[in-house]
N, C-alpha and C positions, 0 to 999 in steps of 0.2 A: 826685607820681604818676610810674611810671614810663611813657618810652615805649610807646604801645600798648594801653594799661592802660585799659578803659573804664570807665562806670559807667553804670549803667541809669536810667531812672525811678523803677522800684520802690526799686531801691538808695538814691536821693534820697530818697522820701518817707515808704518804712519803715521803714526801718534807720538813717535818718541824722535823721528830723524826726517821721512818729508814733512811734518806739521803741516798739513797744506793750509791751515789757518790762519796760520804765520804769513808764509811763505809766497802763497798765491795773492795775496793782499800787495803783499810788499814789492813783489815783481809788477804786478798788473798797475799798480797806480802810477807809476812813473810814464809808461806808456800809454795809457790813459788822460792824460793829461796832455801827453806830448802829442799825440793824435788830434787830440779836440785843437789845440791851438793850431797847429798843420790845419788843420779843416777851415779854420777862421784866416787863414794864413793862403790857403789854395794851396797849398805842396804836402796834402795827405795821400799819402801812399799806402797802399793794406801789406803786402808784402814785406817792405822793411818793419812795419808796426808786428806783424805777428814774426819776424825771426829775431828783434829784439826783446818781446816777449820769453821766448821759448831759451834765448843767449842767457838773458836777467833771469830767470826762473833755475836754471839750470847753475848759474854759476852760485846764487844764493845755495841751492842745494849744496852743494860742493861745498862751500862754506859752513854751513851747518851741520853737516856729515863732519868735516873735519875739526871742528872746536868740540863736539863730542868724544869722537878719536881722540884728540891731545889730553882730552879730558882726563879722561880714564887711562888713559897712559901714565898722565903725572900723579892720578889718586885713583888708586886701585879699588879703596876700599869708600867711596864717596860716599858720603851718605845723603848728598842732596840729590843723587837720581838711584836707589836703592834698584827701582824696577828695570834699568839697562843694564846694572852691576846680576844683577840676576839673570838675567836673559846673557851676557857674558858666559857666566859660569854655566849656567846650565846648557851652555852650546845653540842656543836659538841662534845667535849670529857672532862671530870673530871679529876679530880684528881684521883680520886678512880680509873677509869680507868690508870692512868700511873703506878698509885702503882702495881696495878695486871699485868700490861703489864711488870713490872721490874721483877718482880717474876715469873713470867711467862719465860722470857729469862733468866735467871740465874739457874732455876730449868731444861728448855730444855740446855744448856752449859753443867750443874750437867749430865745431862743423857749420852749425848753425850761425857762427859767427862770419865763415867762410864767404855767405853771400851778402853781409853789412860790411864786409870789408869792398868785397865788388864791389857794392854800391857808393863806398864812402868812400875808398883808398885809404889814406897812410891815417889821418885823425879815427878811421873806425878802429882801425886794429891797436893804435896806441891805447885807446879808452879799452879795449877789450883784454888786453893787455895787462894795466894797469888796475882794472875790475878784479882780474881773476888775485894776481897779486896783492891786490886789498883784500880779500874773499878768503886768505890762505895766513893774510898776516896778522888777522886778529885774533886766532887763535893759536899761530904756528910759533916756534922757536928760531930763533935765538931772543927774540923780544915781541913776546904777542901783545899786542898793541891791546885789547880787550881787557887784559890784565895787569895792563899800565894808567888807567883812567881816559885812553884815546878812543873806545868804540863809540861813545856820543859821536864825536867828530867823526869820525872814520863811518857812521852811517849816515850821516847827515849829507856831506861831500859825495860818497859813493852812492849812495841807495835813493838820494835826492838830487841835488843839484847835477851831479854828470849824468843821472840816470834819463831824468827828463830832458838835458843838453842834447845827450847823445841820440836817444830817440827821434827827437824833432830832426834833428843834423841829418840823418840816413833818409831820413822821408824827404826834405830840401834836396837832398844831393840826387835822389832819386829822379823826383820832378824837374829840377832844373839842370841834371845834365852832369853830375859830379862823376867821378871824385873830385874832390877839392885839396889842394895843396892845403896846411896845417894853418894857414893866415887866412886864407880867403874861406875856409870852413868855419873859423869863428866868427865869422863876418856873418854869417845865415846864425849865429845865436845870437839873436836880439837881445835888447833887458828885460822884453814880455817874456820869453822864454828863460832866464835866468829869475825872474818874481816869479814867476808859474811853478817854477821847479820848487820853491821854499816851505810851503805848504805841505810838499810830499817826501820834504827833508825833515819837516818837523814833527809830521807824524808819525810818521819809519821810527824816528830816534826817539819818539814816544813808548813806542814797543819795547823798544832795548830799554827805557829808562825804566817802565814797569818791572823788568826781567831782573833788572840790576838790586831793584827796594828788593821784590820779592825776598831776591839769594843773598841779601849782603850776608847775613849771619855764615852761611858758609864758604861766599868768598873770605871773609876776614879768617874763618879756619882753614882754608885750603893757602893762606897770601897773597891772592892776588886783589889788588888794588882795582878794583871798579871805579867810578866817579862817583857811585854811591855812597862805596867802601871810604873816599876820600872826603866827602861832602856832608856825609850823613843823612838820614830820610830825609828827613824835613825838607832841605835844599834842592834833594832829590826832586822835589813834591810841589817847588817853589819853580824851578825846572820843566816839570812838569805843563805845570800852566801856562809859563812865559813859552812853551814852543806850541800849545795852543792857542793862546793868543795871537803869534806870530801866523799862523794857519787860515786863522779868520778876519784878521786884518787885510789878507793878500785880494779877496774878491773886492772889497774895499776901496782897496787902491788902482785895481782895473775899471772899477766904474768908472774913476776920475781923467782915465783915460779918452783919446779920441778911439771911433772905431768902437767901443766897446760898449753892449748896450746892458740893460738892467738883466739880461737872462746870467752876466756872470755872477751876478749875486743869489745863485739858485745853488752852493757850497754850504751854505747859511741854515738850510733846510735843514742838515744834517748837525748843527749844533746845539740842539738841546738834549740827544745823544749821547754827542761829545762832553756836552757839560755833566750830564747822569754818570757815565764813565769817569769823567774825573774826580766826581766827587767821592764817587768810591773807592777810588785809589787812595784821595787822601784819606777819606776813613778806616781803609782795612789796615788790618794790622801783625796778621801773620801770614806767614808763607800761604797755606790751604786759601785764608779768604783774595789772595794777590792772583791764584794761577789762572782763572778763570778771565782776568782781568786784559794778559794780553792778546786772545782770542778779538776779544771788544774792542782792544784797541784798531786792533785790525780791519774790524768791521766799520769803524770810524773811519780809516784812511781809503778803505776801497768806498766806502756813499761818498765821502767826499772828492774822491777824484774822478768817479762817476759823475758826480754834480758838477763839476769845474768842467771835464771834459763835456757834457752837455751845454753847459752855460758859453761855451768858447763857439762851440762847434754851431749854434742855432742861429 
């Protein structure tokens, strides 16, 4: 930071730890989805739709708060986020502050999680469970997963596929009468709702793959192993594509279905976007021209999950 140069509260806590750019994308689109298929399905429920909402929003937070924590725990003096190193020192906000701010979202998630477990029984709370535990493990010690080459996967699985499972499952068990023992729960997740969910795995894990180009240079100086860090840009960039492709193939393969008419192919809409976005990605080429990028990306997975959840639900 330069001489002079302040930083605010707000600037700490929104811009730099909720990002709700990020973050409100990434929550919303799994239930987005899962909703509009529920709606096509007849067992849409509003209630479990907005406390899974508020559960997923809440526990990313926590997640996010906390790999900045471990952050700067293990590299005091970082220099890929100079403006939170600054706002440290100068007391805008502690340590002690992020610890109580991660407990603080994990404990509101728990609460909020409180009435999807009524709703669902033992398969709510294991997924809820296992979320917050994923949410902790990619950036936490003894082996953060983030800094082993696992967060691709680890948001692909979490932020996608169980994210949109799980939503549709509390809104089924809702309507037809659950909870459901842990068999007869995976019974109401069909394969439309496992192909539904891939799309909002693969653009999730687009975000983080941005994240990862952007910082390899000081992952490689701080040690830890991204997929980036492992793979190098390029691959990174090859990666990139192949889980947009994956993305816009999925309305595709719904058409072919029975039941399913040409409004799901209104995802489509939003792809010359996603295409403008990617192609910048592969062009830029330093850190400044990447950061703008995951914003965008974001923006890609909420029209798109907006469009899919219309195109289900009409």
């Amino acid at each position: 930071m330069e001489r002079g140069v302040t930083v605010s509260r707000r600037d700490v806590w929104v811009g730099m730890l909720l990002y709700p750019r990020h973050t409100l994308p990434t929550a919303a689109a799994p239930v987005l989805v899962a909703a509009g298929l529920a709606r096509h399905a007849g067992v849409f429920a509003l209630l479990p739709v907005l406390a899974a909402f508020l559960a997923g929003w809440l526990i990313q937070l926590g997640g996010v708060i906390a790999d900045n924590y471990h952050n700067v725990v293990r590299h005091a003096d970082d220099r890929e986020h100079p403006a939170f190193i600054h706002a440290l020192r100068a007391g805008v906000v502690t340590l002690g502050d992020l610890r109580r701010t991660i407990a603080a979202c994990y404990l509101a998630a728990i609460l909020a999680g409180t009435y999807l477990v009524y709703v669902g029984g033992l398969p709510a709370l294991v997924v809820g469970v296992a979320s917050i535990a994923a949410s902790l493990a990619y950036s936490s010690a003894p082996y953060p997963l983030g800094d082993h080459a696992l967060g691709d996967p680890l948001f692909f699985v979490f932020f996608g596929v169980v994210s949109v499972a799980a939503s549709y499952y509390v809104q089924a068990a809702a309507v037809l009468g659950g909870p459901f023992p842990l068999g007869v729960a995976a019974g109401t997740v069909t394969i439309h709702v496992l192909v539904a969910s891939l799309p909002v795995a693969a653009l999730t894990t687009n975000i983080l793959v941005i994240d990862n180009i952007r910082d390899l240079d000081f992952d490689r100086e701080k040690g830890e192993t991204t997929l980036a860090v492992l793979i190098g840009p390029g691959w990174s960039r090859v990666e990139y594509v192949a889980l947009l492709v994956l993305a816009y193939a999925v309305p595709l393969w719904f058409r072919t279905r029975p039941g399913f008419g040409p409004w799901v192919l209104l995802p489509l809409l939003s792809a010359p976007y996603a295409a403008l976005v990617a192609w910048w990605v592969i062009r830029a080429r330093t850190h400044d021209e990447l950061i703008p990028m995951t914003p965008q990306a974001g923006q890609v997975l909420l029209a798109y999950a907006a469009l899919l959840a219309i195109g289900f639900a009409v």
